[in-house]
DRENMARNU-761853 format. One record per residue: x, y, z of N, C-alpha, C in turn. Coordinates in pm, whole numbers, plus 32768, in hexadecimal, padded with zeros to 4 digits. Example, Ala and Ser with C-alpha at 12.3 -4.5 7.8 and 13.67 -1.06 7.14 Angstrom:
85277DC7830C84CE7E3E830C85287EB6830C 85057F1F82C485577F9682CA850A80038313 
END
This chain:
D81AB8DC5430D862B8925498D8F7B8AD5489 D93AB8EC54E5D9D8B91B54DAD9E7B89C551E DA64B87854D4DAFBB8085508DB64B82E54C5 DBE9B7DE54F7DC64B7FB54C3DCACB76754C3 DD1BB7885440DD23B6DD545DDD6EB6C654CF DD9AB65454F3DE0FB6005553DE5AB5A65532 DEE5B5BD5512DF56B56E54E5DF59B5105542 DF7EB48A551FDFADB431557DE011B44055EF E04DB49955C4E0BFB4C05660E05EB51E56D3 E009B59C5678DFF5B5C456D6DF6CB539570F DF3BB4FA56E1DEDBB4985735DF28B49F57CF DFB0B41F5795DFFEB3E857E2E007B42D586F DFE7B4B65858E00BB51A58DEDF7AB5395913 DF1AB5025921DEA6B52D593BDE97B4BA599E DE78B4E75A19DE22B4A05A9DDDA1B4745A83 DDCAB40D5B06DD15B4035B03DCCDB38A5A8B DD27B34A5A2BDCDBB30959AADD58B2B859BC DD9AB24A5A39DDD2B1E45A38DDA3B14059E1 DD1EB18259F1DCD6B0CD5987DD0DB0CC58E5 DD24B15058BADD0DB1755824DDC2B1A4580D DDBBB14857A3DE45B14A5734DE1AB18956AF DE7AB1C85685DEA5B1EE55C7DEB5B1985578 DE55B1795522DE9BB14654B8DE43B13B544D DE8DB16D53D2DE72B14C5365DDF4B1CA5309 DE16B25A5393DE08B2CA5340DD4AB2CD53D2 DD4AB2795424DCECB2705475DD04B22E5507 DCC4B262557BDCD4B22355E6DC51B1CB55FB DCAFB162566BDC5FB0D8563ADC6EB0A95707 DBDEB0555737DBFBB0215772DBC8AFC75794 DBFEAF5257E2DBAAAECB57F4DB66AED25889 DAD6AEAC588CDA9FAEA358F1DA82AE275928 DA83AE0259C7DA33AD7059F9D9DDADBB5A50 D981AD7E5A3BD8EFAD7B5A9DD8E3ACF85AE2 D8AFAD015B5DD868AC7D5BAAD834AC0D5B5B D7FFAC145AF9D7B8ABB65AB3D782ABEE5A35 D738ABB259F0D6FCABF8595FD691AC67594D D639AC5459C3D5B4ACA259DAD5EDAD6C59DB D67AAD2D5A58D6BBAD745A90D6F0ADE95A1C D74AADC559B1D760ADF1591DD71AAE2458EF D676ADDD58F4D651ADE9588DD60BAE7A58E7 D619AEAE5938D59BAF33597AD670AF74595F D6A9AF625970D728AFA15984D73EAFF358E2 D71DAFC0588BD6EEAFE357FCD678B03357E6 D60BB025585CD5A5B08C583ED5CEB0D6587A D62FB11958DED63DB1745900D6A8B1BE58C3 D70AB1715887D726B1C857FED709B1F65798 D690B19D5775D623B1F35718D600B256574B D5DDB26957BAD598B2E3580AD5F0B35157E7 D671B3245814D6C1B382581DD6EEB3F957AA D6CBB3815724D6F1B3C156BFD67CB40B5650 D625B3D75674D5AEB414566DD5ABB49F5685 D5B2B4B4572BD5D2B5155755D63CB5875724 D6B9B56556F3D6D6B5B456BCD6FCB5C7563F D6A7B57755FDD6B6B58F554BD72BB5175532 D780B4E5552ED808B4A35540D800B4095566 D808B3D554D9D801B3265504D86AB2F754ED D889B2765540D8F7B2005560D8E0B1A154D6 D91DB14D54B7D902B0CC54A5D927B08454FA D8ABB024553BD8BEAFB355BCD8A7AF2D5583 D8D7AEBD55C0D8EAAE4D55AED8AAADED562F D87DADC35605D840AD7E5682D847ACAA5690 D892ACB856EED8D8AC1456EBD8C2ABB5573A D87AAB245721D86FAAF857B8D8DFAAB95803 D8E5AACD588FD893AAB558CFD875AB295931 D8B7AB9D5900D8B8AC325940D919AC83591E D967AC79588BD9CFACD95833D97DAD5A57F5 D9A7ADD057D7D97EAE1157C7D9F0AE8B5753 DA04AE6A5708DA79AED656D9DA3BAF585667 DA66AFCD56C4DA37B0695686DAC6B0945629 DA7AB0C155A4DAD3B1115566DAB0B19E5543 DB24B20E5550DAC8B2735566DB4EB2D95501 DADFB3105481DB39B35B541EDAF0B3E753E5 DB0FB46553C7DA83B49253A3DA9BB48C52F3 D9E8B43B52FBDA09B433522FDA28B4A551F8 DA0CB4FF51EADA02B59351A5DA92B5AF5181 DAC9B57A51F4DB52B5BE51E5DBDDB53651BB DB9CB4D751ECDBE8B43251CCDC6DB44F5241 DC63B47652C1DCC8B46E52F8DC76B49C5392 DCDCB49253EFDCBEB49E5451DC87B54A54A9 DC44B57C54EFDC1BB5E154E9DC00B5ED558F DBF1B67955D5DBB1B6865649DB24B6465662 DAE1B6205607DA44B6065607DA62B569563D DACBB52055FBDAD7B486563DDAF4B486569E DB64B50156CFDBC1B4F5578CDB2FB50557C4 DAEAB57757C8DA79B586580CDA10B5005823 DA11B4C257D2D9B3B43557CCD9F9B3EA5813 DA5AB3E257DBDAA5B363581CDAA6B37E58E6 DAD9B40B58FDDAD4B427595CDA29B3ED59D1 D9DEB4075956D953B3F5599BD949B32C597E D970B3125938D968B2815935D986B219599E DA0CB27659D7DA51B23A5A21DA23B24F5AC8 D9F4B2A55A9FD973B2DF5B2AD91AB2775B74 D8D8B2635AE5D850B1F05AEAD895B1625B10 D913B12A5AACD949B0A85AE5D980B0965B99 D9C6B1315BC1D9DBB1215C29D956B1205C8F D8DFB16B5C89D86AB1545CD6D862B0B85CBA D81FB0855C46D7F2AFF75C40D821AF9E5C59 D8BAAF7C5C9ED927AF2C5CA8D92FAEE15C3E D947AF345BBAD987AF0E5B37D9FEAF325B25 DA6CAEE25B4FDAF6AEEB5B3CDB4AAF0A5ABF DBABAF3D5AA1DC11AF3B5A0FDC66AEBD59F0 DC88AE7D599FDCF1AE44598DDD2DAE9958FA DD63AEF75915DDE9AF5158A2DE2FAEBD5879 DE79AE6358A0DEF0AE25584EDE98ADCD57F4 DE17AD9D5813DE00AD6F577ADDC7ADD95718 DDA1AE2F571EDD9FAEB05694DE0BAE80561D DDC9AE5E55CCDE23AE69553BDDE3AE5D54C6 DDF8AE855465DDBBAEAE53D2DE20AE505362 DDC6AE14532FDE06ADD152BEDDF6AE405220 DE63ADF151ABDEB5AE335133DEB7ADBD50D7 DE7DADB95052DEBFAD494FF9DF00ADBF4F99 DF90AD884F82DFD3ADF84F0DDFEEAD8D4EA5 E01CADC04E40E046AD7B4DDAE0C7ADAD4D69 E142ADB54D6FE1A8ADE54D14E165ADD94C97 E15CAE4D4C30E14FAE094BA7E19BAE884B77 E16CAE694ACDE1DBAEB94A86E149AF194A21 E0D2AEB14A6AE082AF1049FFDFCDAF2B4A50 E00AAF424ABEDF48AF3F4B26DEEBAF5A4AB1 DEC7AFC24A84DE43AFE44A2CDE3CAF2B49C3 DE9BAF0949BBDE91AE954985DE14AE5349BF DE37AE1B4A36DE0EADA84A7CDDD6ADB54AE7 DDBEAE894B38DD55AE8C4B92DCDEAE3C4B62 DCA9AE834AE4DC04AE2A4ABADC09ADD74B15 DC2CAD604AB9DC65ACED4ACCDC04ACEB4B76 DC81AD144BD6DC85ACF44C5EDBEFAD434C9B DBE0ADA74C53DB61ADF94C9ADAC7ADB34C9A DAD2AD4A4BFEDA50AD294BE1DA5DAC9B4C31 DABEAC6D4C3CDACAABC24C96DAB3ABF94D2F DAD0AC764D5CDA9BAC904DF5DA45ACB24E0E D9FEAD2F4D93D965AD644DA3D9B7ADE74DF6 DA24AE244DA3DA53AEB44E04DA25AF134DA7 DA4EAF6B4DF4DA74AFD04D7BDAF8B0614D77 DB26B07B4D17DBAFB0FD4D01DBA0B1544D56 DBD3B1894DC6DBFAB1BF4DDDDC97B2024E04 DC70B2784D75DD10B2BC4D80DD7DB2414D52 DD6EB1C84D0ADDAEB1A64CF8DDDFB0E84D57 DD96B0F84DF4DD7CB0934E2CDCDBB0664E0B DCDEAFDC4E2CDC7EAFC94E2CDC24AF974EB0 DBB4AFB24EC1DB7BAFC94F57DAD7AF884F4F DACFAF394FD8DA31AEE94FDAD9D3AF684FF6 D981AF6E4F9DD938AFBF4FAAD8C8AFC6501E D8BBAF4F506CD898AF3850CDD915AF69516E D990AF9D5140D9CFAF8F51A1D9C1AF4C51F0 D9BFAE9C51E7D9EFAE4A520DDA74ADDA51F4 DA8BADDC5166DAF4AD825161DB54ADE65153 DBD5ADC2514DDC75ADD65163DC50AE5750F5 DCB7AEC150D1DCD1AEE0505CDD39AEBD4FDB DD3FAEC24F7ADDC7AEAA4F11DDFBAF094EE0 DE8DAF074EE2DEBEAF674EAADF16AF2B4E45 DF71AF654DDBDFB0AF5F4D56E03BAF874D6E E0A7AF614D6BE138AF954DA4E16DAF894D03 E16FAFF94CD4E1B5B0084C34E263AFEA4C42 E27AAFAD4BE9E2FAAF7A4BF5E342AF8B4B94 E3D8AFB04B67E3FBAFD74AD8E40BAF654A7F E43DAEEB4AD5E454AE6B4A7EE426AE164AD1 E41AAD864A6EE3B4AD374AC8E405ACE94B44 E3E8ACD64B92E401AC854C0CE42AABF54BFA E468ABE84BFEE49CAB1F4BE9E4C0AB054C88 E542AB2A4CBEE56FAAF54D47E517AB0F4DB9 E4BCAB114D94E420AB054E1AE3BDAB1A4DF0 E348AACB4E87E2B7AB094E2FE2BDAB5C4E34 E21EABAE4DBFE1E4AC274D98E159AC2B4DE8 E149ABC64E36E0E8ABD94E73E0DFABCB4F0A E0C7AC534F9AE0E1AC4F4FCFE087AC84504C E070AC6E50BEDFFAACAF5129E052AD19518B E004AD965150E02EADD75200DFCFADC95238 E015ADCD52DDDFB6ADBA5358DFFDAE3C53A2 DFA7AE94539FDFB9AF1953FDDF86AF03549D DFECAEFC54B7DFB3AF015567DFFFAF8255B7 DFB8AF8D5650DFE4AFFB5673E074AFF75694 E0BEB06956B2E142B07E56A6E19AB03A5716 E14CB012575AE15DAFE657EEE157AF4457FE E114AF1E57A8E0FDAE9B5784E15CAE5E5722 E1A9AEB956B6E1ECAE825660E269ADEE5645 E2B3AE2956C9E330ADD85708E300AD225724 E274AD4D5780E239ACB95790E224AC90574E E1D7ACC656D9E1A1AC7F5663E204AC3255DF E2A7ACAA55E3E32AAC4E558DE36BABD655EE E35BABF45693E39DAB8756EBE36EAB2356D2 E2CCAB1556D2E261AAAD56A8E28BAA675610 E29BAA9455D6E2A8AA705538E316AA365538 E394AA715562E422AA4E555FE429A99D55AC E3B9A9B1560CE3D4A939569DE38AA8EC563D E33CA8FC55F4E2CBA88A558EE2F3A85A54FC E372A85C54DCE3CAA802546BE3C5A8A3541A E3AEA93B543DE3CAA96453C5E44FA9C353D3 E469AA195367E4F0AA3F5357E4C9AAD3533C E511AB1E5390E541ABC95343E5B0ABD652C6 E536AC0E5263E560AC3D51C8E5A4ACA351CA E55CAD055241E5ADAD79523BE57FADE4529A E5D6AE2C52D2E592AE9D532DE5BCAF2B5326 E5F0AF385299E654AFAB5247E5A5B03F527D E543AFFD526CE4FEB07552A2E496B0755321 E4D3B05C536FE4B0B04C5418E4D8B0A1544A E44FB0FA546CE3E6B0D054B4E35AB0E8545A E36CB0E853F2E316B0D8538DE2BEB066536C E323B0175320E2D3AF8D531DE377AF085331 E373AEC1535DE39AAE3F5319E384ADD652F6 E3C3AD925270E3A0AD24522DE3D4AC985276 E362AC665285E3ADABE152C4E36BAB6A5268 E3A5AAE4527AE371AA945206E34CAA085215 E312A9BE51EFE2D0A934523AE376A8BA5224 E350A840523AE3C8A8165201E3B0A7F25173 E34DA8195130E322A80550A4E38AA851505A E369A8EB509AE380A955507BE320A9D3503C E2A7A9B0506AE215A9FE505EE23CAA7A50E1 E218AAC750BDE24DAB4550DEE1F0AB92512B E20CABE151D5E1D9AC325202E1F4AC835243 E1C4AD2B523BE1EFADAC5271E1BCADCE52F3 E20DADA25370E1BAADF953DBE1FBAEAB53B2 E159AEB153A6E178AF8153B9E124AFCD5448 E13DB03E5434E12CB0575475E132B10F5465 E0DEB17B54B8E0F4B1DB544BE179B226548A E1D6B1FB5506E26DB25154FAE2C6B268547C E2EEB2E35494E361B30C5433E30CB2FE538A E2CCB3245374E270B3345328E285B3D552D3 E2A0B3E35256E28CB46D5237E209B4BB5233 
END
């Protein structure tokens, strides 16, 4: 099976796949159906689909007619022609079935943690979630819950938490999502790397990154 990968910019320039956003190394999109029945045949025909060509989603299926596809190829852990092609055909089937997109809720959650010593205290965190190492994060082996990652630090952290959530949403969505936060008692920490991520903070001071994958090396 020939593919090639696809950087997030070039996605960005591709027609035709308005339901489906970048993020987080995969394109992702949220579906509504008429009702649940509706979903739930809207899901067999993405089984069909992928069946058909070797190439599976992970789907989510929500009541009372949510539907959200994520589409990455494993082999390669990044995005590839084999997903545009699916996605392309996905979006086929939602438009026949009058299964609509909603793109602005797409987003992927992050628990990080500053330390000075991860191999310390992954265990620790891997055996209380039931994950397991990968490369260094740690990941539900079910690919369902969030992933964790380890932010090595040279000295320890005192003037803030060490413990912190990104929420990757699409690039387009970002602005609403700090206006929202800012309008809801919280505060910008910092936006020294925007359009990347920024830190904004509760009035506690519990800490969160809208990212996003612009300006990205």
């Amino acid at each position: 099976m020939h593919y090639t990968a696809v950087s997030a910019a070039e996605f960005a320039e591709i027609d035709g796949l308005d339901e489906w956003r970048y993020v987080l190394g995969a394109i992702r999109a949220d579906f509504t159906a008429p009702s649940f029945p509706a979903a739930a045949a809207f899901t067999g025909a993405i089984a069909g689909a992928a069946e058909r060509t070797m190439h599976h989603p992970d789907i989510d299926v929500r009541y009372p007619g949510r539907v959200r596809v994520v589409l990455t190829t494993h082999a390669t852990g990044c995005l590839t022609t084999l997903d545009i092609e699916l996605a392309h055909e996905i979006s086929a089937i939602a438009a026949a079935g009058g299964v609509t997109g909603a793109p602005a809720t797409v987003q992927a959650l992050e628990f990080a943690i500053d330390t000075m010593d991860a191999e310390r205290i992954r265990p620790f965190w891997a055996a209380v979630l039931g994950y397991r190492d990968d490369r260094g994060s740690l990941v539900d082996p079910l690919r369902s819950g969030p992933p964790m990652w380890f932010q090595q630090m040279d000295e320890p952290r005192t003037e803030r938490g060490r413990f912190h959530v990104d929420i990757s949403v699409p690039h387009d969505v970002a602005q609403q999502r700090i206006t929202a936060g800012l309008a809801a008692g919280g505060t910008l920490v910092s936006d020294a790397h925007a359009r990347s991520w920024w830190i904004l903070a509760d009035a506690d001071g519990n800490e969160a990154c809208i990212s996003t994958w612009q300006d990205r090396d």
